[in-house]
N, C-alpha and C positions, 0 to 999 in steps of 0.2 A: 504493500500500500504506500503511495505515494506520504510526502510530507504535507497534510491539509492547513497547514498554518498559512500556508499562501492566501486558501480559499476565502479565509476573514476581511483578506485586503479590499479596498474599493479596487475601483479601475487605474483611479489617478496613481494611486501606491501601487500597486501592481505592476503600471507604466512605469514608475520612476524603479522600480525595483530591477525591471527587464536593464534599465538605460545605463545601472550602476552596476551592474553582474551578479546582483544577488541572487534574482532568479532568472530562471530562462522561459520562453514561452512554452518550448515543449514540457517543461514540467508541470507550468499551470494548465496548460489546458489538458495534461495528460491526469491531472487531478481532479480539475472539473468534471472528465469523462468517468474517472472513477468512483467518484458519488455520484452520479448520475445514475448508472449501473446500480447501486446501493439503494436509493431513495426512490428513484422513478416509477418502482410498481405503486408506493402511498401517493403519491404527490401527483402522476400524472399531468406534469407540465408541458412534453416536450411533442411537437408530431414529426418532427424530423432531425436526428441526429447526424452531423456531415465528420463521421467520427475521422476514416481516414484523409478527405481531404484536409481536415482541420489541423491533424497532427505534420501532414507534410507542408501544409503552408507553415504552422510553427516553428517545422524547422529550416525551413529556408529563411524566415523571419531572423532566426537565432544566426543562422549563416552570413545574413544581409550583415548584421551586426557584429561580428565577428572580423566580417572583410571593412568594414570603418563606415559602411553605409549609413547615409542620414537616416534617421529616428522619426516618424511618427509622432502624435501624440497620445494613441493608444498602441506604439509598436506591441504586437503580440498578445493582448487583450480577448478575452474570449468574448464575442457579443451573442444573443438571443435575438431573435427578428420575431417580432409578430406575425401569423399566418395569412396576414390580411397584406404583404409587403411582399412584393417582386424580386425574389432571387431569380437570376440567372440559373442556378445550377441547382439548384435545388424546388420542391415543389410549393406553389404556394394556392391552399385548396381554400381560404375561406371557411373551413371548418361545413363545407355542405357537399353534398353527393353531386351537386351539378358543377362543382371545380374538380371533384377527382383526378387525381393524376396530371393536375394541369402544372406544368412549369413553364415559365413564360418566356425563357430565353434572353432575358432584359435584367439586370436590376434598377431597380427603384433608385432617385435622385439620393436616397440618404443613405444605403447601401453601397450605394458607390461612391460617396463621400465617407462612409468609415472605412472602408477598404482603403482609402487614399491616405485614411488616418493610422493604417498599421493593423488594424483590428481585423481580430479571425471570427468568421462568422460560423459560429458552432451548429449553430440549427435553428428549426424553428419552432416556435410555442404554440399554444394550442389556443384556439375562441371559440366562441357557441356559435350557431349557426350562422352565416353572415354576419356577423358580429354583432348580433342583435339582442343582446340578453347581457344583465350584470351578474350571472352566473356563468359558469362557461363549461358547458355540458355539449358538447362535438359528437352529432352521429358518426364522425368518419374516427374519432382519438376519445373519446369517453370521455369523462368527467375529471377536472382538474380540481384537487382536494385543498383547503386550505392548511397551510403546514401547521398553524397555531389549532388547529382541532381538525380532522378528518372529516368528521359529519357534516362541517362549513362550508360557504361557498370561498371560493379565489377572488370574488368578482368577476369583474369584466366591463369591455370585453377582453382586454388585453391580460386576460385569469393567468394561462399558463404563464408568462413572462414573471409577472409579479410575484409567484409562489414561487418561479425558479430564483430569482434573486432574494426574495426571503428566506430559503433554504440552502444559499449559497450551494447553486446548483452553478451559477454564470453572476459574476457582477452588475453587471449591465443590459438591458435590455431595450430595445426600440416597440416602442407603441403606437398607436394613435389615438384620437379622441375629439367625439362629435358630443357627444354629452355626458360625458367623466368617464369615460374608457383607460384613461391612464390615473384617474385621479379616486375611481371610486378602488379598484382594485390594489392599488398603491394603500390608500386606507386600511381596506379588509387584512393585509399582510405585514403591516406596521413598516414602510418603507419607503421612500421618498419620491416625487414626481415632478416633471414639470411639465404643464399645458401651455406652450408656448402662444403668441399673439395668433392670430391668423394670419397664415400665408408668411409667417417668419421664415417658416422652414417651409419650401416645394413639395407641392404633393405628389407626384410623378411615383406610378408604381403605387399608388394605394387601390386596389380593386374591391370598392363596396360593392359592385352590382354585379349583375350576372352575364354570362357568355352572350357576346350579340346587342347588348345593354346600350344604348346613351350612358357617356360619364355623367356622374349625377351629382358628387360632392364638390358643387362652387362656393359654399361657403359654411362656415361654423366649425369643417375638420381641418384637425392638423398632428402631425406627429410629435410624440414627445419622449425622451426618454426617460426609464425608471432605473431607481439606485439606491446606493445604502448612504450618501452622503449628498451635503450640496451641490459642492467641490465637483461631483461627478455628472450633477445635471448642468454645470456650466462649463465643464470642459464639452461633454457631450453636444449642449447647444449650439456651441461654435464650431462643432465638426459638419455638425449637420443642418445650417440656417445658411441662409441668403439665397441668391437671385442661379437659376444651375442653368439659363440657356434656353429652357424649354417652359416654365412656367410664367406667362405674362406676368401675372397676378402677386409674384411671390417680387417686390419692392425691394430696391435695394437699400434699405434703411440699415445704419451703422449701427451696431449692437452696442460698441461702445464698453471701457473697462468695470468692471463691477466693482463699485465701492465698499470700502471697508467701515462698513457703520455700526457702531454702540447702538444698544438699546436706550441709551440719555437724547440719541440726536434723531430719534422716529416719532411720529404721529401715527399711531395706529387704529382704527376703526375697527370694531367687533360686532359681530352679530352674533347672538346665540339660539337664536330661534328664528325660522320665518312663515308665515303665515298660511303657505301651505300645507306644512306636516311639519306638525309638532317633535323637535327632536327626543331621543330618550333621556332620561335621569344621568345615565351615566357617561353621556355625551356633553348633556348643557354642564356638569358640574368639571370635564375637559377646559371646556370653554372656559366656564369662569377662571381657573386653576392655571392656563395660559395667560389669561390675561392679568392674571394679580403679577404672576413671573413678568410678565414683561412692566410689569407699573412698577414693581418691587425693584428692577433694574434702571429705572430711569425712566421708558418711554412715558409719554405722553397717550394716552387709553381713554378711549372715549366709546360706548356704545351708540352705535350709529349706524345709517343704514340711507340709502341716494333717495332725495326727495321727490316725490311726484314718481316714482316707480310703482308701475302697477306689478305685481308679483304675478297673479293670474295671467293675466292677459299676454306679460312677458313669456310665460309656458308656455301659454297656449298658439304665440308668435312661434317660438324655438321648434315646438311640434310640429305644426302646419308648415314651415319652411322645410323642415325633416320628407315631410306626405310627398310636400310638391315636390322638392327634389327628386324622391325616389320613384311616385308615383306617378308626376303628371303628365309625361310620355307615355305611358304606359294606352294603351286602346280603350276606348269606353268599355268595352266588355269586362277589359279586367277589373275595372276603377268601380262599376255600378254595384257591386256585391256589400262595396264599403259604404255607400251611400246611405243605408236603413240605419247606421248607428248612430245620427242624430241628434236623437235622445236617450242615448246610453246612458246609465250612470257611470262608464268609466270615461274617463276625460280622455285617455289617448284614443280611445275608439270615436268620441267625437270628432277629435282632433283629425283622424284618419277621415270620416265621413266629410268635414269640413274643405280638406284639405284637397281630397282628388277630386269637388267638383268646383275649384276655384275658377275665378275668370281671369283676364288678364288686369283686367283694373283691380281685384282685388288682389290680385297676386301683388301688384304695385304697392297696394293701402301696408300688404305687409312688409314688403320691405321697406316705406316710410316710415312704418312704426318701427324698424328695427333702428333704423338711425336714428329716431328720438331717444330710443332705449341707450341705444351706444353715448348720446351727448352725455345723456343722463347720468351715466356710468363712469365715463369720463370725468363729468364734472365734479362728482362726488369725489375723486380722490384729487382734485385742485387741494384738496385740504388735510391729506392723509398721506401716507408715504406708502400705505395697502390697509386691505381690507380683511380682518380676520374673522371666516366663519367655518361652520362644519363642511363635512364633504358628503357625509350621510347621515340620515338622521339615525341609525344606532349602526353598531358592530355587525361583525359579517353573524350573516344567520344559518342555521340549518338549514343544506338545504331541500329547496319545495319547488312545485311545480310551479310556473309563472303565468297560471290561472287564476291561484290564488293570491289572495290579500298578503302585503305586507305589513306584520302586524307589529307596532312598535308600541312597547310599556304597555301592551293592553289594546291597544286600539288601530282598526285592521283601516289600512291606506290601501287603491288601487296600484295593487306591484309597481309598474312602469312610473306610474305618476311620482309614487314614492321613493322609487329609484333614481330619480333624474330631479328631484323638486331642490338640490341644493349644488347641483353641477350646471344644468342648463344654461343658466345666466352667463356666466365667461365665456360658452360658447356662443350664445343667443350676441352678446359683445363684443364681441375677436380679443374679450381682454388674456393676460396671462396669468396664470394661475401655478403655485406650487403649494403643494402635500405635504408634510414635514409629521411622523407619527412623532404625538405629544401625551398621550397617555393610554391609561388601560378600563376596559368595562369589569364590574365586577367577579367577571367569570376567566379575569386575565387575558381576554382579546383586545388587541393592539386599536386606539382611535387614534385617527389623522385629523386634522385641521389643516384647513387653505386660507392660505395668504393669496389675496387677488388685486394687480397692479396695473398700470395705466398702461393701453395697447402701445406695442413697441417698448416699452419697459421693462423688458427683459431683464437686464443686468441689474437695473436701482431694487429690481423686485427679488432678484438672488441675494443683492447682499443685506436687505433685510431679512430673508428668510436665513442667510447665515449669521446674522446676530441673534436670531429669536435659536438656532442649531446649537450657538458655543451654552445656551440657557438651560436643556433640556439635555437628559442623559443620553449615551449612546443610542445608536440604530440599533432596536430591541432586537433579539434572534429567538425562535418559534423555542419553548423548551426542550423538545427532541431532536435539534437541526443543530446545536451550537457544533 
């Protein structure tokens, strides 16, 4: 058995370890593959393992470097790709029977920008179907477990990736997220995220839709990656952000160096609850318990929340943009089936009936409404340096079928509604958003809290979240993964 004391490292330590000779890539990722082997029948992260490519890139890697070759900034780093993201050489199935077998011959813009960065890309992680579910139950790869209790979900959709890096299975992992894909499953596994601005990072190679499809995500997704430190979502950001050639949309806006800020020199705004779903006991008493930490260090703590925001109707915007994108190509025949749910009592089925018989002027009315939400949001952090709320309203749950209610402290919320009623918004905004686990539920599962910062704030928004990081104990590890 290899030496696992590697495996604890982030990616940036790992990096600087390969660059001083302490370790070598083939060792790391000859480690990684060996807990993998160990853990993988509980845990169920992985749908494609690239074991012997990865070891012979390792050591060409280790070669490169030996003959004085320049260095990377993940030289030799093991990554995880979400299944939902274009390898080349590997298969990328969206977790449904109608991608099977598909490898697309291409990789994805941020694929080929970690490969430029030194990084071996180990394989890929598992999602639920189309990546439609904060559970991540794959008819083609099974169900992916939570490492903090087996009977829990991963999240989702980016389940697998997050429970590999919880389990230090890989360091590192590339996600993406339309409505907390990176940020709810990053919570459920106590370990760090960040949902970049929109269109920071290119989206090339992301395939939400199906064989034959119109592309359908122009706005609200974006990729982001997950990790055990800050430090690793802002080296990662910069491997993987800007303008790659191919994406109009993706702006060349300068990221700019990340400040190194005290908790004395931040204004920070809280939300503990919002008025969609009521968070749990053991989430609002998180909340409170970060924010005394950061008042008790200096900041400036105010509970606060963007004026004239309608919470509702913001959903019910993020929803209906969601329908149209994916649905409103689609043939009347398909679209008319959704039509009856009207008058659902579930809101996304409304949302759905709403949605696929929009017209063009209403399709316009929503996107105006989206940019008064954006000022709105905007404007609010004029006064704030970010915004501190939940990510979900309680800890990862047993999991159930997503017919049923999600029931929190008692009281049963429509699943989806429930699932999405405190992530939406940064994407319904194009703001940026980071995860940072800050505490535990009474049953000893890990809760995350988001910090959410002005679009294109990238940087001011990391090194807030690394002042509230040096506040809070280590990246917790599942009990049985240390």
């Amino acid at each position: 058995m290899r030496d696992e004391r590697s495996l604890t490292l982030s990616a940036a330590h790992a990096a600087q370890q390969i660059r001083d000779g302490k370790l070598t890539s083939e060792e790391l990722i000859q480690a990684c593959l060996e807990r993998i082997r160990a853990l993988e029948p509980q845990v169920q992260a992985w749908t494609f393992l690239d074991e012997e490519h990865a070891l012979a890139q390792a050591r060409a890697l280790d070669q490169h470097k030996r003959n004085g070759g320049a260095l990377g900034p993940l030289h030799g780093v093991p990554v995880g790709i979400k299944d939902i993201i274009d390898t080349a050489d590997m298969p990328t199935e969206n977790g449904t029977v109608l991608h099977k077998g598909r490898t697309p011959g291409r990789d994805a813009g941020v694929v080929t920008s970690l490969r430029a960065a030194g990084a071996v890309i180990l394989g890929k992680t598992n999602v639920p179907e189309l990546c439609a579910d904060f559970q991540t139950d794959s008819p083609l790869f099974g169900t992916t477990r939570n490492p903090w209790d087996l009977a829990r979900g991963a999240g989702g959709s980016t389940g697998g990736g997050a429970a590999a890096v919880a389990a230090r299975l890989s360091p590192l992992e590339i996600g993406s997220d339309l409505g907390g894909s990176v940020r709810n499953p990053a919570h459920y596994n106590g370990i760090f995220t960040l949902k970049p601005s929109e269109w920071r990072v290119p989206g090339r190679g992301h395939v939400p839709g199906l064989p034959g499809k119109t592309r359908t995500m122009h706005w609200m997704n974006t990729y982001g990656p997950l990790a055990r430190s800050i430090d690793d979502l802002d080296l990662a950001l910069r491997i993987i952000s800007g303008p790659d050639g191919y994406e109009a949309a993706a702006a060349p806006v300068p990221l700019g160096p990340t400040p190194r800020l005290q908790a004395k020199d931040m204004r920070i705004a809280v939300l503990e609850s919002n008025p969609l779903v009521k968070v749990s006991a053991d989430t609002a008493k998180v909340v409170q318990a970060t924010a005394r930490l950061l008042a008790k260090a200096g900041a400036k703590v105010k509970s606060a929340a963007p004026a004239g925001l309608d919470w509702q109707q913001g959903w019910d915007d993020w929803c209906d943009l969601f329908y149209y994108m994916t649905q409103g190509l689609e043939p009347l025949a398909a679209r008319e089936p959704m039509f009856a749910g009207t008058d659902s009592p579930d809101p996304t089925v409304r949302s759905a009936a709403r949605a696929t018989r929009l017209n063009m002027a209403q399709f316009f009315a929503l996107l105006d409404r989206r940019d008064r939400t954006i000022k709105i949001c905007e404007s609010f952090l004029d006064e704030y340096d970010a915004w501190l709320t939940p990510v979900m309203p309680g800890a990862a749950f047993v999991r159930q079928p997503s017919s049923e209610p999600l029931v929190i402290d008692g009281v049963p919320y429509p699943y989806f509604f429930a699932g999405t009623a405190y992530n939406f918004l940064a994407n319904l905004s194009g703001q940026p958003a980071v995860v940072l686990p800050c505490g535990f539920s009474k049953e000893g599962l890990p809760i995350g809290l988001q910090l959410t910062g002005k679009r294109w704030g990238e940087a001011k928004l990391l090194g807030v979240a690394k002042a509230l990081e040096k506040l809070l104990p280590p990246c917790p590890v599942p009990p049985n993964y240390a």
